[in-house]
Biopython code that builds the backbone (N, CA, C, O; Angstrom):
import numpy as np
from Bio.PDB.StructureBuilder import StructureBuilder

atoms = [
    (1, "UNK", "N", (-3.414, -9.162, -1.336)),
    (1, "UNK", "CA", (-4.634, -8.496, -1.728)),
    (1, "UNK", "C", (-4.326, -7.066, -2.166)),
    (1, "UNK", "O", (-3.876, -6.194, -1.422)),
    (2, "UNK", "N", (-4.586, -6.941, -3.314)),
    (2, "UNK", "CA", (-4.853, -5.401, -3.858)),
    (2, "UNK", "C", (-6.094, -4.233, -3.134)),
    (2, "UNK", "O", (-7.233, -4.567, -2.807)),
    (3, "UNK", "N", (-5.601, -3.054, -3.028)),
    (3, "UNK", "CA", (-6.063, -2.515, -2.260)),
    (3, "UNK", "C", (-7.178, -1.263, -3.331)),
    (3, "UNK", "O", (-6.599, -0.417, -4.013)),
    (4, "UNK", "N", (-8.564, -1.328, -3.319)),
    (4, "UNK", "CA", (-9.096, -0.450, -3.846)),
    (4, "UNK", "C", (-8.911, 0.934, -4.030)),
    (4, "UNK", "O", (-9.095, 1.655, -5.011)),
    (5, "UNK", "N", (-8.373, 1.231, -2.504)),
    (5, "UNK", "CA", (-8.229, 2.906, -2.231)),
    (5, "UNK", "C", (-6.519, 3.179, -2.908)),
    (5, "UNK", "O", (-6.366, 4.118, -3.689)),
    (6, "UNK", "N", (-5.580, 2.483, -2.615)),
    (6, "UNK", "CA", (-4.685, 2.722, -3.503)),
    (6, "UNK", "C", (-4.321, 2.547, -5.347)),
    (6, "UNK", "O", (-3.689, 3.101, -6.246)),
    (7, "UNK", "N", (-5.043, 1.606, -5.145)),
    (7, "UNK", "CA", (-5.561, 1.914, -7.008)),
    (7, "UNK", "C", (-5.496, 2.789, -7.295)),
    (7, "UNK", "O", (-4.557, 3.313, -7.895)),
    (8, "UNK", "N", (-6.987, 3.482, -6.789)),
    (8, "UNK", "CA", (-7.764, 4.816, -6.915)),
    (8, "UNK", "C", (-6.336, 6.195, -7.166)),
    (8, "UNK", "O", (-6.024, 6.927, -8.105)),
    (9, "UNK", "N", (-5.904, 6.011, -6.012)),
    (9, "UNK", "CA", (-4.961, 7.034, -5.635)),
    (9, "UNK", "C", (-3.618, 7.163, -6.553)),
    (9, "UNK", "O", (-3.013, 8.145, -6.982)),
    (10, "UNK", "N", (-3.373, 5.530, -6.692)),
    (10, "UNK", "CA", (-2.461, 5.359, -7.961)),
    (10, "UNK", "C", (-2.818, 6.281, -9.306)),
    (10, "UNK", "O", (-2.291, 7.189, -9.950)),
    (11, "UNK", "N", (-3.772, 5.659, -9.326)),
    (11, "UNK", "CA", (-4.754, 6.632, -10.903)),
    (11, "UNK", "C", (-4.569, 7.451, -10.827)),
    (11, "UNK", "O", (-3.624, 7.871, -11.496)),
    (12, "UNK", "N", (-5.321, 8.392, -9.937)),
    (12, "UNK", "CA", (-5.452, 10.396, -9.910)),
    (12, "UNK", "C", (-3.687, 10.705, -10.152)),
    (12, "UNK", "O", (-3.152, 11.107, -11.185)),
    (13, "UNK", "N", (-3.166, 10.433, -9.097)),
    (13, "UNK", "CA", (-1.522, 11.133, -9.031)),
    (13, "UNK", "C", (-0.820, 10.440, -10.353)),
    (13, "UNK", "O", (-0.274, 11.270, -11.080)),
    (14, "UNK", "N", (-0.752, 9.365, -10.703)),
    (14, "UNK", "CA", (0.218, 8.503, -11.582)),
    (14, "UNK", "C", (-0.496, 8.046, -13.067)),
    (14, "UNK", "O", (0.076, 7.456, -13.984)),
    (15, "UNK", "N", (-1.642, 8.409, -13.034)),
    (15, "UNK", "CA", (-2.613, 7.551, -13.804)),
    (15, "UNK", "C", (-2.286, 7.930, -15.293)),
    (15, "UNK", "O", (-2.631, 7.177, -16.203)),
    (16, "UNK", "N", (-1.711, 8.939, -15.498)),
    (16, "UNK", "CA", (-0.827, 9.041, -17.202)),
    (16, "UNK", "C", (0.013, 8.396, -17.076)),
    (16, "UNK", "O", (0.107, 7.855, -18.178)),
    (17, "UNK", "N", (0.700, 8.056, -16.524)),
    (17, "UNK", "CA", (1.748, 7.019, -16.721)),
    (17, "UNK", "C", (1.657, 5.429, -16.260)),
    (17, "UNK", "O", (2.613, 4.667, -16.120)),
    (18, "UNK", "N", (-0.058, 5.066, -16.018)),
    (18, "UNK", "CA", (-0.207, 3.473, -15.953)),
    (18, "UNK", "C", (0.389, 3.272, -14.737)),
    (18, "UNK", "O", (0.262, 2.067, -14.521)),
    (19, "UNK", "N", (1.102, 3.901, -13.613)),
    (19, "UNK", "CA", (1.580, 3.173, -12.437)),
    (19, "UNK", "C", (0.523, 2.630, -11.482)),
    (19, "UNK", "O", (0.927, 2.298, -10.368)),
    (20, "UNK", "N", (-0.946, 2.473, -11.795)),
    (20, "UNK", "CA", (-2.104, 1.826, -11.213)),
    (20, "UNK", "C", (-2.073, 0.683, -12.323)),
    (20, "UNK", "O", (-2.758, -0.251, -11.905)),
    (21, "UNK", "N", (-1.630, 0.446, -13.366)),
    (21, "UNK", "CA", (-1.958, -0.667, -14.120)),
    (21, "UNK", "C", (-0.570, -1.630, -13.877)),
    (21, "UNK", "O", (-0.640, -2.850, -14.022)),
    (22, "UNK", "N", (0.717, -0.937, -13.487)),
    (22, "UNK", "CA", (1.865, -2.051, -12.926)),
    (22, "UNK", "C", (1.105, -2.950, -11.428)),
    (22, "UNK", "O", (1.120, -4.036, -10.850)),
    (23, "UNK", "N", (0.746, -2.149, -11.395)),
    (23, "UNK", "CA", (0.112, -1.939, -9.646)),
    (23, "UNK", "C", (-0.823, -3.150, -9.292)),
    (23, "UNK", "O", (-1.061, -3.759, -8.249)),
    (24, "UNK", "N", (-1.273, -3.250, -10.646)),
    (24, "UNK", "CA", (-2.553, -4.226, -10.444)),
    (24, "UNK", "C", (-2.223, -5.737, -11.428)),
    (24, "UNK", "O", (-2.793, -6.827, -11.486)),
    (25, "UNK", "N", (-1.361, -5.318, -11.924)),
    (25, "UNK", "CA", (-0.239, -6.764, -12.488)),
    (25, "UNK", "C", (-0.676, -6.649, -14.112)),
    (25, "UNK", "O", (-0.612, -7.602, -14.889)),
    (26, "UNK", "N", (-1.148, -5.248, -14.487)),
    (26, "UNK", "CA", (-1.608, -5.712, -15.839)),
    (26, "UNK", "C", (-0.327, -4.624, -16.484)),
    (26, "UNK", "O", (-0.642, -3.477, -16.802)),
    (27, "UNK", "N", (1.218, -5.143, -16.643)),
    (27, "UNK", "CA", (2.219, -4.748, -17.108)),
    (27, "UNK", "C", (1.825, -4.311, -18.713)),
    (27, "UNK", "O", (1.193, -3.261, -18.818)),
    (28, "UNK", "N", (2.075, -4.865, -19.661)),
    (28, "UNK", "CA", (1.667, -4.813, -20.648)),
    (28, "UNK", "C", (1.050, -3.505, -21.429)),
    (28, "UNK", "O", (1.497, -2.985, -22.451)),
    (29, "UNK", "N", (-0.186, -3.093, -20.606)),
    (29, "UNK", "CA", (-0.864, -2.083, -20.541)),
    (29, "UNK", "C", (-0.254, -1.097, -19.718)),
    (29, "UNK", "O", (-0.064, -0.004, -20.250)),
    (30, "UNK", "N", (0.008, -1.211, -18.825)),
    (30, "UNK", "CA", (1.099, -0.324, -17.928)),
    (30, "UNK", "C", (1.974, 0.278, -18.681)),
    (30, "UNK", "O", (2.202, 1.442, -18.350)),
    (31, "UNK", "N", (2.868, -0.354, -20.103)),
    (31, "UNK", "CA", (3.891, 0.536, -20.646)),
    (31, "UNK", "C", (3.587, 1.239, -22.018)),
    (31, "UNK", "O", (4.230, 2.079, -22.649)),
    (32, "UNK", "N", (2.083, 0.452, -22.332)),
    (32, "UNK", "CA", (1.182, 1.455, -23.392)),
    (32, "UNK", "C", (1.356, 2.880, -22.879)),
    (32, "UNK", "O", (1.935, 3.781, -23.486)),
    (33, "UNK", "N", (0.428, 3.015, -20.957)),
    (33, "UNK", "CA", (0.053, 3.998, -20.832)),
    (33, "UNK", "C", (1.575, 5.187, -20.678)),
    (33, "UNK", "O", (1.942, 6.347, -20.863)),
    (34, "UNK", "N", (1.894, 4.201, -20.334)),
    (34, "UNK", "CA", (3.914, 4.945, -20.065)),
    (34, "UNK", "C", (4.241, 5.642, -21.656)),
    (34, "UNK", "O", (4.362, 6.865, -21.591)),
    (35, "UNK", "N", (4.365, 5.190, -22.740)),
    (35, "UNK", "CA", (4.379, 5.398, -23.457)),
    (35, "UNK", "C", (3.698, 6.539, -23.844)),
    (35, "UNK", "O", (4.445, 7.507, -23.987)),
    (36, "UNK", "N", (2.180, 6.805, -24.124)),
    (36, "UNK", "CA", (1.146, 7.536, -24.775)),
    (36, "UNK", "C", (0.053, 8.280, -23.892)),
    (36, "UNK", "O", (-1.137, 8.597, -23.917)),
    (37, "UNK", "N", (1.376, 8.378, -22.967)),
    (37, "UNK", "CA", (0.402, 9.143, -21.561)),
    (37, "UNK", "C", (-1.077, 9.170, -21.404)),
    (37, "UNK", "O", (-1.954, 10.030, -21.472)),
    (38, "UNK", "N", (-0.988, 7.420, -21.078)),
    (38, "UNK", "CA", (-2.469, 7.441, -20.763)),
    (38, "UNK", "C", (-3.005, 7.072, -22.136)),
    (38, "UNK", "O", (-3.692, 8.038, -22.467)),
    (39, "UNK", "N", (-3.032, 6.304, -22.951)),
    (39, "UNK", "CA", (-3.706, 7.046, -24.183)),
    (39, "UNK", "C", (-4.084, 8.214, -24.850)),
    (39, "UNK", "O", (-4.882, 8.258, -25.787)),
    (40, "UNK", "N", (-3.381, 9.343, -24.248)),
    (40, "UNK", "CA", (-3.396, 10.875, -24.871)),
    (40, "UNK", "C", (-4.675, 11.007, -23.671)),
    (40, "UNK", "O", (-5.693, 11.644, -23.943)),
    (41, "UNK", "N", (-4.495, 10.341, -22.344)),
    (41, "UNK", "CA", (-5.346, 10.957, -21.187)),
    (41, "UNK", "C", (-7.037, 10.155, -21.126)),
    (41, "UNK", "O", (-7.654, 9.854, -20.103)),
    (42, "UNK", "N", (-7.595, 9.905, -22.951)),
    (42, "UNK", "CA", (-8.510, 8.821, -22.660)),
    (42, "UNK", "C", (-8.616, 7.780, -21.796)),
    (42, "UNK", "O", (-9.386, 7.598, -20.853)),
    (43, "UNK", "N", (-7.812, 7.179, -22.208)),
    (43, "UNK", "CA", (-7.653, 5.858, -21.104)),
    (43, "UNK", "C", (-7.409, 6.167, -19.797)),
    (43, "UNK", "O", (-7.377, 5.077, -19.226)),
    (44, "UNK", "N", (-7.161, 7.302, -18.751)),
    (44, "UNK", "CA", (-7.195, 7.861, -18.034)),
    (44, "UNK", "C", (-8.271, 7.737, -17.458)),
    (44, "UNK", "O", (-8.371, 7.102, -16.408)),
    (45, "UNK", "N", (-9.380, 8.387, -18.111)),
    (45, "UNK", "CA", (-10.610, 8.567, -17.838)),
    (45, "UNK", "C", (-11.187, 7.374, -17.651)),
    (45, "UNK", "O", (-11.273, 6.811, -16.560)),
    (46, "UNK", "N", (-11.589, 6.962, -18.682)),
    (46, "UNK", "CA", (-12.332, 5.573, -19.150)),
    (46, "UNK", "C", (-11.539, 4.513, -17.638)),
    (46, "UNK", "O", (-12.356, 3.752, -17.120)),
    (47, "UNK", "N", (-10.269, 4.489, -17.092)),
    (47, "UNK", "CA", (-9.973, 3.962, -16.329)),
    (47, "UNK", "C", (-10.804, 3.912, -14.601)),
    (47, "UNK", "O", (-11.051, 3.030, -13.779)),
    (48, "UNK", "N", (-11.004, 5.335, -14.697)),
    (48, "UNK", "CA", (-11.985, 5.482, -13.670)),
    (48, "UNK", "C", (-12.984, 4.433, -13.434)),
    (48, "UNK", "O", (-13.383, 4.147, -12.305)),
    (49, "UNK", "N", (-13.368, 3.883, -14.474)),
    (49, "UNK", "CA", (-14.892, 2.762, -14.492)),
    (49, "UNK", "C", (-14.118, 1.412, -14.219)),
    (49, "UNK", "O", (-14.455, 0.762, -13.230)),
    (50, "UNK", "N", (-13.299, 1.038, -14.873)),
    (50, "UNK", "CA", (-12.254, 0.165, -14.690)),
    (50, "UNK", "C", (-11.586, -0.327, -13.292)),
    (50, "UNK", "O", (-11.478, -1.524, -13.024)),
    (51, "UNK", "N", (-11.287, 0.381, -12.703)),
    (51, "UNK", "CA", (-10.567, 0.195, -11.404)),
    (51, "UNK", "C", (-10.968, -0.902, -10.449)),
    (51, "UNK", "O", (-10.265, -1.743, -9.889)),
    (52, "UNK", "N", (-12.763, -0.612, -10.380)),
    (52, "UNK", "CA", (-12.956, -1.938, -9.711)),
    (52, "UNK", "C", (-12.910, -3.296, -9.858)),
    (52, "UNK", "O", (-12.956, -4.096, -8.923)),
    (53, "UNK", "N", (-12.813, -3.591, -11.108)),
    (53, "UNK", "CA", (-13.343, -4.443, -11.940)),
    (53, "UNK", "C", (-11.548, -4.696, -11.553)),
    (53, "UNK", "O", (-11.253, -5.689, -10.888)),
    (54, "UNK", "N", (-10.740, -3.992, -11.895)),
    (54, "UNK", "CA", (-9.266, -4.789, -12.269)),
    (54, "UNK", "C", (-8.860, -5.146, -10.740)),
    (54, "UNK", "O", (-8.348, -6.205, -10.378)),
    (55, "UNK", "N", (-9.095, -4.370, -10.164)),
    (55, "UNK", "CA", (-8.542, -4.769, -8.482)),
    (55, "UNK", "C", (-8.819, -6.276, -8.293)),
    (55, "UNK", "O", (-8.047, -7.204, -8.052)),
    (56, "UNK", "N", (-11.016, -6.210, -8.592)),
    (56, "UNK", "CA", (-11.247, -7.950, -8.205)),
    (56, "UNK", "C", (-10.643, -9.143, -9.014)),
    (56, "UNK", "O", (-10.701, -10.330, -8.692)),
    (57, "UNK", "N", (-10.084, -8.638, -10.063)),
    (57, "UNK", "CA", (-9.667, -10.041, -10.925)),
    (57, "UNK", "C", (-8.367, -9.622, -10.441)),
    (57, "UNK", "O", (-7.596, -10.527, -10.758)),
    (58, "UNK", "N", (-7.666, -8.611, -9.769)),
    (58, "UNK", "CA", (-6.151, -9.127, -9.398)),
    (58, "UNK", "C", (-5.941, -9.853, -8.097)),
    (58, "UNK", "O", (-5.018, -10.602, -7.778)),
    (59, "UNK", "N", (-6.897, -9.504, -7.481)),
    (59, "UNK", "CA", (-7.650, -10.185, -6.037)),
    (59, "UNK", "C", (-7.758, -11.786, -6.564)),
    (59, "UNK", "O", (-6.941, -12.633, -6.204)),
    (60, "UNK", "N", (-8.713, -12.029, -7.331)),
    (60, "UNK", "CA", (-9.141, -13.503, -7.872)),
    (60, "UNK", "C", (-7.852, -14.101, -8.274)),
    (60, "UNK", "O", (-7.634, -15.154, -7.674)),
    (61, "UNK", "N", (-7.036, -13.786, -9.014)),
    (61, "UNK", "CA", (-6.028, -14.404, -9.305)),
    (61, "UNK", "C", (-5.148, -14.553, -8.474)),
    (61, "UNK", "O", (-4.482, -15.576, -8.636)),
    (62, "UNK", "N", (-4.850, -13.854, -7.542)),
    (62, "UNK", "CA", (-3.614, -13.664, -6.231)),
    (62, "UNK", "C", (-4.812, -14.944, -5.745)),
    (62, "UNK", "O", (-4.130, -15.968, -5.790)),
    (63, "UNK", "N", (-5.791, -15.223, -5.448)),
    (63, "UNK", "CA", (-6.344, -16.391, -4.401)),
    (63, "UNK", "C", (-6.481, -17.379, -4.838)),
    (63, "UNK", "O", (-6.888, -18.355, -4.207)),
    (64, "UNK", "N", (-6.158, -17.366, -6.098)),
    (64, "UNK", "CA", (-6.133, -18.813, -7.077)),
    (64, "UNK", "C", (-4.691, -19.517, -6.953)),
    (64, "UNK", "O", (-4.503, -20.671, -6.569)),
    (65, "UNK", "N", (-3.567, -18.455, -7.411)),
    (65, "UNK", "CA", (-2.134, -18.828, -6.821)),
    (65, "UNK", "C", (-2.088, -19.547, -5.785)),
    (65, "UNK", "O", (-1.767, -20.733, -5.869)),
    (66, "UNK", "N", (-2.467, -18.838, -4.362)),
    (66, "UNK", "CA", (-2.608, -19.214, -3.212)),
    (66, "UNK", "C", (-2.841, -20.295, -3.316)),
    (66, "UNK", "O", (-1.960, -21.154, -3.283)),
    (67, "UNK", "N", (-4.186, -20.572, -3.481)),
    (67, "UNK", "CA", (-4.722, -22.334, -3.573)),
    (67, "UNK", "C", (-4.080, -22.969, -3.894)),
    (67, "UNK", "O", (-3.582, -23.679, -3.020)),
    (68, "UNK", "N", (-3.715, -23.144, -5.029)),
    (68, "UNK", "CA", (-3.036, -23.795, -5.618)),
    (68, "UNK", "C", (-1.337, -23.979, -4.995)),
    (68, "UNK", "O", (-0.931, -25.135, -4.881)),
    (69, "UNK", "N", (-0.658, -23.147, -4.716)),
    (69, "UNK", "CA", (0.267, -23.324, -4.276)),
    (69, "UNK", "C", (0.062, -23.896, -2.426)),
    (69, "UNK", "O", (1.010, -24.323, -1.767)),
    (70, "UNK", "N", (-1.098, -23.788, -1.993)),
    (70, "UNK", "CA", (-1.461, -24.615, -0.510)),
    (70, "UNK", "C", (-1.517, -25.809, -1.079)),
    (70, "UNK", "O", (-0.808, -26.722, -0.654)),
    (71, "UNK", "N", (-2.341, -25.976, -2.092)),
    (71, "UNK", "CA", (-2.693, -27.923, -2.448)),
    (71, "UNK", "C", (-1.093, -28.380, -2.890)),
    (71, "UNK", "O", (-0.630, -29.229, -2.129)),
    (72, "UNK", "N", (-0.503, -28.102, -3.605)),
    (72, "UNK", "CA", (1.101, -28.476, -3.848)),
    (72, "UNK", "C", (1.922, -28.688, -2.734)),
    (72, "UNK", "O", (2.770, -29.580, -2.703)),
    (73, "UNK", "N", (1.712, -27.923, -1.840)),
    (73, "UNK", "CA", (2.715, -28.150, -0.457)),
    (73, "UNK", "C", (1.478, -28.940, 0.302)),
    (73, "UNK", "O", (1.175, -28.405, 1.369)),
    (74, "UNK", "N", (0.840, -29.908, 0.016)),
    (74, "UNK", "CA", (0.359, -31.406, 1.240)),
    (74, "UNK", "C", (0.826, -32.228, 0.888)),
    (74, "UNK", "O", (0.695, -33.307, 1.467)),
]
sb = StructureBuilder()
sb.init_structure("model")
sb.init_model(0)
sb.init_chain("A")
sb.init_seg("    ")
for serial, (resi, resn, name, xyz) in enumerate(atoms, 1):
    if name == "N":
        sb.init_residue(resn, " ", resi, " ")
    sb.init_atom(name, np.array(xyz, "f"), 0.0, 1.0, " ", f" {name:<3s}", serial, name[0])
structure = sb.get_structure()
């Protein structure tokens, strides 16, 4: 489980450099922000609104794995 408050915390301290977006499994975007610091700091911002929203779908997907990998091992 991904943790809301470290997201958060990821963002403020790291958040030009996407280490809240490795964090939350969305790589890809993670080396945009590595790249273009942040989107030149927009995407920074705009991330603020974001955060919750990415935590629960990294949450949803980590419990989908799960399942799925419980039904495979009966």
């Amino acid at each position: 489980m991904k943790s809301s408050l470290v997201a958060y915390l990821l963002w403020f301290f790291f958040g030009l450099l996407g280490i809240h977006r490795f964090y939350l499994g969305k790589t890809t975007s993670g080396i945009v922000y590595l790249l273009t610091g942040g989107v030149f700091g927009i995407g920074w911002i705009i991330d603020l609104f974001l955060i919750g929203g990415m935590v629960d779908e990294a949450n949803f997907k980590a419990g989908n794995i799960a399942a799925m990998e419980n039904m495979m091992h009966r």
